[in-house]
N, C-alpha and C positions, 0 to 999 in steps of 0.2 A: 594261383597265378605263377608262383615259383618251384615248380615241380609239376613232373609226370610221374607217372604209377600206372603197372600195365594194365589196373582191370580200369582206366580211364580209357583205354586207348577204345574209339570206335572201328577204325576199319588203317590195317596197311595196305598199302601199295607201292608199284616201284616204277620209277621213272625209266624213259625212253634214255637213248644215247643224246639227246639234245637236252634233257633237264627237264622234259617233259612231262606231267602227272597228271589223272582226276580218275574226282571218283563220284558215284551220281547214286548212293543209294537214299533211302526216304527213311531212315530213322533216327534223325534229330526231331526235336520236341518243336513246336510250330512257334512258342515264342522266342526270342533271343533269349541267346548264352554266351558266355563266354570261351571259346576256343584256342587251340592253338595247333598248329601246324611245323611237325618237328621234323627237318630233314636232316640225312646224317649218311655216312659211305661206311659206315661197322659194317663189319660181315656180322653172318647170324650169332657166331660165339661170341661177340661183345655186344649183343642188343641191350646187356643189363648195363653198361658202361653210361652211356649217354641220360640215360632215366635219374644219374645222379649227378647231375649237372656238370661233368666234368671232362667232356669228351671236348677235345677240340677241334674234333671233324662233323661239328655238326651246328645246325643256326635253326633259330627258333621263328615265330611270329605268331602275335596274340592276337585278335580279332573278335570280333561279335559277329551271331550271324544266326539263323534260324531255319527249318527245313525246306524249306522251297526259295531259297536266294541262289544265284550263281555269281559265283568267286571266281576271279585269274589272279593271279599273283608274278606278273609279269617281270622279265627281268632287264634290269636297266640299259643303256649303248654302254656302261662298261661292265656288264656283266654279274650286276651284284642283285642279289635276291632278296626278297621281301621289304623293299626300299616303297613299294605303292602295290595298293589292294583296287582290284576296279570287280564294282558287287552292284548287285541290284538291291542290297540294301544297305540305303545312308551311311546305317553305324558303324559299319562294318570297318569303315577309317578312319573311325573318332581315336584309337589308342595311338596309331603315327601320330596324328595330332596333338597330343597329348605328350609323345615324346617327344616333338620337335619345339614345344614350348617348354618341357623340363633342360631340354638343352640347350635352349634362349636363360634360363633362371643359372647353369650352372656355369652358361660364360659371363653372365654380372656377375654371379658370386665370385668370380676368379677375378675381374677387374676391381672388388674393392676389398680390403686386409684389416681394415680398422674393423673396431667392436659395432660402433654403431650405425657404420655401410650395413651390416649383416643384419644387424636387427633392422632396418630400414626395409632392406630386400628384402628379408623372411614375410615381414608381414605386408608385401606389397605382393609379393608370388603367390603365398599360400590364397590370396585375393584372386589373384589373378587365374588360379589355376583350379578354386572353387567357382568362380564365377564363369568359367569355361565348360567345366562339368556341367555345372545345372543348367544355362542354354541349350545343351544339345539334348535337353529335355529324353535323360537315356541314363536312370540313375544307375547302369553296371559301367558308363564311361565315367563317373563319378566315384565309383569305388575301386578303378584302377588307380584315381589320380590319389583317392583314400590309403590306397595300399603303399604309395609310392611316400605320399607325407609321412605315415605312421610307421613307417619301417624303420625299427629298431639301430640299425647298424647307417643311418642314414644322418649325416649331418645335423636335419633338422628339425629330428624327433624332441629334443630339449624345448624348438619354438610349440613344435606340436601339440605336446602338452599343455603349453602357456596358452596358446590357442584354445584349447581342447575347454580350460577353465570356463571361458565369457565366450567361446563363439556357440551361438544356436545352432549354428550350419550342421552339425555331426548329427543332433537327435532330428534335424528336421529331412535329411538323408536318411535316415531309419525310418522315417514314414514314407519317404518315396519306392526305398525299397517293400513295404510293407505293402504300399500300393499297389506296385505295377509286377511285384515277385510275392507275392506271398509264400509263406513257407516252403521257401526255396533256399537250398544250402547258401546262397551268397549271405541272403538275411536275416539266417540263424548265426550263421559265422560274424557278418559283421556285429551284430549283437552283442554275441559274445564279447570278440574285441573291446568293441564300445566299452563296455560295463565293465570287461576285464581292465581297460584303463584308466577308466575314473576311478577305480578304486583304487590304483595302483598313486593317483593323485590323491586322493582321500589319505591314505593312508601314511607320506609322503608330509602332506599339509598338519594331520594329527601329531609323527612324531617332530615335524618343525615346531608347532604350538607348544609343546610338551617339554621341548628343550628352551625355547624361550622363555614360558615360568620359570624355569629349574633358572636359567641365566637371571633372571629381573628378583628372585629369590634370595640368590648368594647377593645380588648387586646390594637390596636392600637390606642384607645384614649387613653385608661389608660397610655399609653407608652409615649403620648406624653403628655401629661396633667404632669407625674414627671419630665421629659425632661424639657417642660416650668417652673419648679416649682423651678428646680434646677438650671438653668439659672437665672429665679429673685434672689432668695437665692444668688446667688454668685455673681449677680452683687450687690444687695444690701449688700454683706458682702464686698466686693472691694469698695465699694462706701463709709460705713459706716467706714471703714478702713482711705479711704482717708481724710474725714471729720475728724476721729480723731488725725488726726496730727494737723487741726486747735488748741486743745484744751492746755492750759499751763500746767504745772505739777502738780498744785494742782488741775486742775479740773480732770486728769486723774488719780491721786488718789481717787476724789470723786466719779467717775465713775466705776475704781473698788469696791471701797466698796457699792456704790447700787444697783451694780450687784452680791456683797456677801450678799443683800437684809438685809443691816443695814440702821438705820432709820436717819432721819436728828440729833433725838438729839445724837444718836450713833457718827456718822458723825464729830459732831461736837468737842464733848469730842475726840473722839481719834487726830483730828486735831488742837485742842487747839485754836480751833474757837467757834465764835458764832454760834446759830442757823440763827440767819438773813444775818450773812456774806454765811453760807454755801447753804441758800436759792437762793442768789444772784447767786453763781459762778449754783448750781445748773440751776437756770434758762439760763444764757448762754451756760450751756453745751447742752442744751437742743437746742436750736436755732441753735447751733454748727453742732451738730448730726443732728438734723433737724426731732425731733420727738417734741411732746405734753405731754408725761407724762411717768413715771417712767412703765407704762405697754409696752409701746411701747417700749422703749429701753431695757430693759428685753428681749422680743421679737426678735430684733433685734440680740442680740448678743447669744440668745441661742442658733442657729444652727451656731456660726461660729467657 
């Protein structure tokens, strides 16, 4: 549907001075396909130009249609081509259709900016414009509208996916096409697709699950690692507790003031001691508590 390639091309021809063209040979295949009609003003030196979508002298039109229908492709009072297909068969203007409802979906989408206008519309469209495909009971007008959701570089492919999860609609399109196309490139292609996407979801969902453990892993070490931290913590605050009731009254003065991180000669003057007497009680408070040095006991009593 998005490209041409020259050994697609069935038959050229070249229009009149008024825009006028046909051509009436009998070798299309008797059931529908899907077509397209590529006009363009290249001379013969740039025929390769336009075949890679980048000519801007040229307009396309997609169509269904089969070997014994007649096609005009008429052009408008202002002059503009491939705007209406009038065909002896139906389908043949189900894809206008089809674009004039994706262009009904991308003037809502312009009217609403928030997160969940968009999700609202997404899954009201992609409704809308699956349940328009399988009405016209024509499952190749169903896999343009397929092409249009699933395309990559397109807005909506993010809902598509999410879609793609719980909606039946995709595998039950793969039986229609199975039915009314069998073994026809449309239905090995979408296939493909198909299965090329779920896995691509699959795969996606595995390493989300994957990294989820790994998170709920660390969570529940870390959980238990402050659990254990805060169990030492408070038994050593109960324990350190208990130990200071060993201590007399001048050493639990000395012990508050070296936890107001005053020094032994501090200590001393406000206690109207010596430095070697406050040395002394110092060291038994020490043995008391049952620490080694003024860092530790600092330590100890800082989280209680």
């Amino acid at each position: 549907m998005s490209g041409t390639y020259q050994e697609q091309i069935i038959q050229k021809v070249y229009p009149d001075s008024t825009g006028y063209f046909v051509f009436t040979e009998n070798n299309l295949p008797t059931k529908n396909r899907i077509y397209r009609i590529h006009t363009d003003n290249c001379s013969e030196e740039e025929a390769t130009i336009h075949f890679n979508g980048i000519c801007l002298n040229s307009q396309e039109i997609l169509f269904i249609a089969k070997n014994d229908d007649k096609i005009s492709l008429p052009f408008t009072k202002e002059e503009e081509a491939f705007c209406e297909i009038i065909s002896t068969n139906e389908r043949s203007n189900t894809f206008l259709k089809v674009d004039s409802l994706i262009e009904n979906m991308r003037y809502a989408f312009s009217s609403y900016r928030s997160e969940a206008n968009r999700k609202v519309n997404s899954i009201k469209w992609f409704k809308t414009l699956q349940d328009f495909g399988e009405q016209q009971d024509e499952s190749l007008t169903e896999l343009y509208i397929y092409a249009f959701l699933s395309n990559k570089s397109n807005n909506l492919y993010t809902y598509y996916l999410q879609d793609l999860k719980q909606n039946t609609y995709y595998d039950e399109l793969l039986e229609r096409l199975q039915e009314q196309y069998p073994n026809s490139p449309y239905t090995k292609q979408y296939e493909t697709e198909l299965a090329a996407d779920k896995f691509s979801i699959a795969i996606k969902k595995e390493n989300t699950s994957y990294w989820s453990w790994v998170i709920i892993f660390f969570l529940i070490i870390s959980i238990t690692l402050n659990i254990l931290l805060f169990l030492k913590l408070k038994t050593k605050n109960s324990d350190s507790t208990a130990l200071e009731e060993k201590l007399t009254q001048q050493e639990k003065k000395i012990l508050d003031l070296i936890l107001q991180n005053k020094t032994n000669k501090e200590i001393a003057s406000l206690l109207f001691l010596s430095v070697s007497t406050i040395k002394t009680h110092i060291n038994n408070l020490y043995k008391k508590i049952e620490v080694d040095n003024r860092e530790e006991l600092k330590a100890l009593y800082k989280n209680k």
